[in-house]
N, C-alpha and C positions, 0 to 999 in steps of 0.2 A: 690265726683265723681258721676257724671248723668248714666255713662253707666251700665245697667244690665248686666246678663250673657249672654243671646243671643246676646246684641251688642259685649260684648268679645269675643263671638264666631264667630260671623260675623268679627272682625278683624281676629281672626285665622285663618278663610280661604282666606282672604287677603294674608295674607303671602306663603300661596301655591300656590297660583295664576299664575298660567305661566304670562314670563316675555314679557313685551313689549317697544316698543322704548319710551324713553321719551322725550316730546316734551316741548316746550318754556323755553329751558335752559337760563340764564344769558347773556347778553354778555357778555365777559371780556375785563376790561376794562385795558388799556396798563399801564406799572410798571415805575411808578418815576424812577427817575435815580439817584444814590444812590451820598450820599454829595462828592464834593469834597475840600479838605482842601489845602489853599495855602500855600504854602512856598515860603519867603525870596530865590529871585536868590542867593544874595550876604552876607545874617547874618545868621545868629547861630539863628534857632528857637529851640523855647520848646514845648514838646506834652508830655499831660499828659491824665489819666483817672479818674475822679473825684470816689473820696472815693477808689481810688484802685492803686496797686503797681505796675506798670508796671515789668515783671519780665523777661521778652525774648523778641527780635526782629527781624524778617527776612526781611531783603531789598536787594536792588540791591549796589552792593558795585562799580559798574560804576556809582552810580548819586548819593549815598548819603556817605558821613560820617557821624556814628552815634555814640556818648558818652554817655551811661549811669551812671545817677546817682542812685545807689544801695539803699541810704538811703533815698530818697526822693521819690525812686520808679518812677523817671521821664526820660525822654529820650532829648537830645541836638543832633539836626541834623543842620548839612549842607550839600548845596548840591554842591559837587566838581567839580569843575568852569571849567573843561575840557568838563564836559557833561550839564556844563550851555549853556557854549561857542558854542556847537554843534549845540544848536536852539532847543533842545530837551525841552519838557514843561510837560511832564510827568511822573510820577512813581509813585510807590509805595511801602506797606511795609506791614506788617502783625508782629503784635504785642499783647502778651498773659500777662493775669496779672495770680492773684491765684484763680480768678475769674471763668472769660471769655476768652475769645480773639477776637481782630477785624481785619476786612483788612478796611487797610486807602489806598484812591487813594488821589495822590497829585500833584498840578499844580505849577507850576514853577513860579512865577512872580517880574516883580520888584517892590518888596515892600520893607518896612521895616521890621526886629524880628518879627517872629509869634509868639505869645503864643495860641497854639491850643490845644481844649478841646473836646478830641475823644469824640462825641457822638456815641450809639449803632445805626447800618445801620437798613434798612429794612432784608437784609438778617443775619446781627445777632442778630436779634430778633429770628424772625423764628429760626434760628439754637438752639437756646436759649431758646427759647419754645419746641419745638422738642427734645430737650434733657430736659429739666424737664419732658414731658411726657411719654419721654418714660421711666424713673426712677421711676416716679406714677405707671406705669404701672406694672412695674415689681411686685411691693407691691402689687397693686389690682392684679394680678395674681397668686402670693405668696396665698392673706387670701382666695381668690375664693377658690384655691383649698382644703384648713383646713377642714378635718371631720367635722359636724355637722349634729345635729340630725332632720331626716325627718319631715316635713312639716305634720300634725295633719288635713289630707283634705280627705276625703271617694273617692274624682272622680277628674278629671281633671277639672272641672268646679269650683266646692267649690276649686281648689287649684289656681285656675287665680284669681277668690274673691277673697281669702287670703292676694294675691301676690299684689293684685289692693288697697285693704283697708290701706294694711302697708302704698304702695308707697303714698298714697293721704294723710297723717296725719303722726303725729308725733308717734311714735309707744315706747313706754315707754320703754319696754322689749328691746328695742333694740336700743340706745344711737347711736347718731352721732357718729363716729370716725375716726379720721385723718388717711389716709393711712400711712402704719409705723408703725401703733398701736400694741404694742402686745394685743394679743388676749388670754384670757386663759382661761381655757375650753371650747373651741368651739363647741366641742361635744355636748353643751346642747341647743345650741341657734339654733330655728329653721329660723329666718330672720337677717340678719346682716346687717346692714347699713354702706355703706364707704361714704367717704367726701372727696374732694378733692376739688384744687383750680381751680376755671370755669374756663371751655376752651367753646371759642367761637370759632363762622363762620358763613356762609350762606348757608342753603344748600333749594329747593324749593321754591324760592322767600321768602323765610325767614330767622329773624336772629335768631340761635340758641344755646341755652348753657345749659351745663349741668356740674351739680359738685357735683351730688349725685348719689348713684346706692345702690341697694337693691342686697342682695345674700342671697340662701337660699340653699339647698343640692344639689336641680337641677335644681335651675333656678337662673336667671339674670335680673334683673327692671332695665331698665335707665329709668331715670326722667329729662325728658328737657321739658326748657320752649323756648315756638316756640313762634317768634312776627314776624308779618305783616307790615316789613318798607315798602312797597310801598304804594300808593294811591289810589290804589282799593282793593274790597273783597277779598281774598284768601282761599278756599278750603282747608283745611289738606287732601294731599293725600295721605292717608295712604296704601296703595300699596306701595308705590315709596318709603315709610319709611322703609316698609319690605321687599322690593327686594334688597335694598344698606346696608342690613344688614345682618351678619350669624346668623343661627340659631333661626331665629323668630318666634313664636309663638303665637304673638298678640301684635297690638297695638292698644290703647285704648287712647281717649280724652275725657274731656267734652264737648268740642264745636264743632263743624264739619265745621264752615264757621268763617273767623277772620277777624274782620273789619279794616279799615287803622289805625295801631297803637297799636291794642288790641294785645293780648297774651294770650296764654294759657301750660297749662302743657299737656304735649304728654310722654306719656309710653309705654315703648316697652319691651316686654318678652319674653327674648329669654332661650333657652335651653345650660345647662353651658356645657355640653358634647359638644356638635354642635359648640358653638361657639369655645370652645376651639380647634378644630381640623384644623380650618384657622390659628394656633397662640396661643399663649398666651394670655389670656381675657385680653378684654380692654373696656375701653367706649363705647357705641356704635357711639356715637358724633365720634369720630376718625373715624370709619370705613364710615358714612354718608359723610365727607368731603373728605374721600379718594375716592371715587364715585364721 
């Protein structure tokens, strides 16, 4: 890590920095339209979920008849020829295994037997990300909060070093650990390291992920590494790190400008009191994307 202590103290006041408008957002661009699966006007399709038991089913009981097979975990629909007959060309259904569950939209057509093989939408992804994170999260807000013994720093300065030294290397004393982990005496460990599985996005004309974070009695390290997809220079502006974040108290890089393509590690130290008073800690990546 390049930055001294005055550069971490120059991000520090970064973060108290009255706020201001942020300019050259993204545009967003318009959302695919999510699959749709045909069915046979006139035969008996099959819908299944690869590697999974299909285990409930909600439809419209004016357009399909639906047969479940219990031991195959699969589903036989037809759709009943009164609301074929109508000219009607759409429906759908919502279907859970022991898994997940998905909404299928389906079109009407005259073909022959479908055998259709539910793939996950755009939206049961996300939903399905969205709830794995938020169950990480529970965990990383669970071991945040565990006793452990204060940080060995004389000032506020020597304790950003500390905080800055663990996040940029491997820190012996304090082992990777999968969220979940039990922890046992925590009381003695003054930096704790969580791991979790990356969560990406884009946030500042950049793509960002993070699957690690540092704890200590009263602080919080995220560790993301920030890349430069587009095709010119990009500035880390680090303001804008610590306004779309609680409880920040410095962010700190080695590079300050990132050329098309490159990457770098970005650290942000926030205070666990502070941050906890929006919630339940959590990544800061989460809270960057919720901005």
């Amino acid at each position: 890590m390049k930055r001294t202590a005055l550069s971490i103290l120059a991000a520090a006041l970064i973060a108290a920095a009255a706020g201001s408008s942020q300019a050259g957002e993204e545009k967003i661009q318009p959302a695919r339209p999510e699959r749709l699966y045909s069915l046979s006007r006139e035969e008996v399709n099959l819908v299944r979920v690869p590697g999974e038991m299909i285990e409930h089913a909600v439809y419209d009981t004016d357009a399909l008849e639906v047969s479940p097979d219990k031991a195959r975990g699969v589903l036989y629909v037809r759709v009943i020829p009164a609301y074929a007959a109508s000219g009607k060309k759409r429906t759908a259904a919502f279907v859970s295994t022991g898994k997940s569950s998905y909404a299928l939209a389906f079109s009407i057509d005259p073909v022959g037997a479908q055998e259709i093989t539910v793939e996950p939408s755009k939206s049961d992804l996300i939903r399905r990300s969205e709830e794995q994170a938020a169950e990480q999260n529970s965990g990383i807000a669970s071991i945040a909060a565990m006793p452990m013994a204060p940080l060995p720093a004389p000032d506020f300065v020597a304790e950003l070093k500390s905080l800055v030294k663990s996040a940029a290397a491997a820190d012996p004393d304090s082992p990777k650990r999968p969220v979940g982990a039990v922890f046992s005496e925590g009381e003695r460990e003054t930096i704790r390291t969580l791991a979790f599985p990356a969560r990406k996005g884009r946030f500042a004309r950049l793509a960002v992920t993070q699957s690690e974070m540092r704890v200590s009695d009263k602080r919080l390290v995220d560790i993301l590494t920030v890349q430069n997809m587009t095709a010119q220079p990009v500035a880390l502006d680090w303001k804008r790190f610590a306004r779309a974040t609680t409880g920040v108290l410095a962010v700190a890089a080695a590079e300050e400008r990132l050329a098309p393509g490159a990457a770098a590690r970005l650290l942000i130290i926030r205070d666990k009191s502070e941050a906890a008073k929006a919630g339940s800690v959590k990544p800061a990546l989460d809270e960057l994307l919720a901005n």
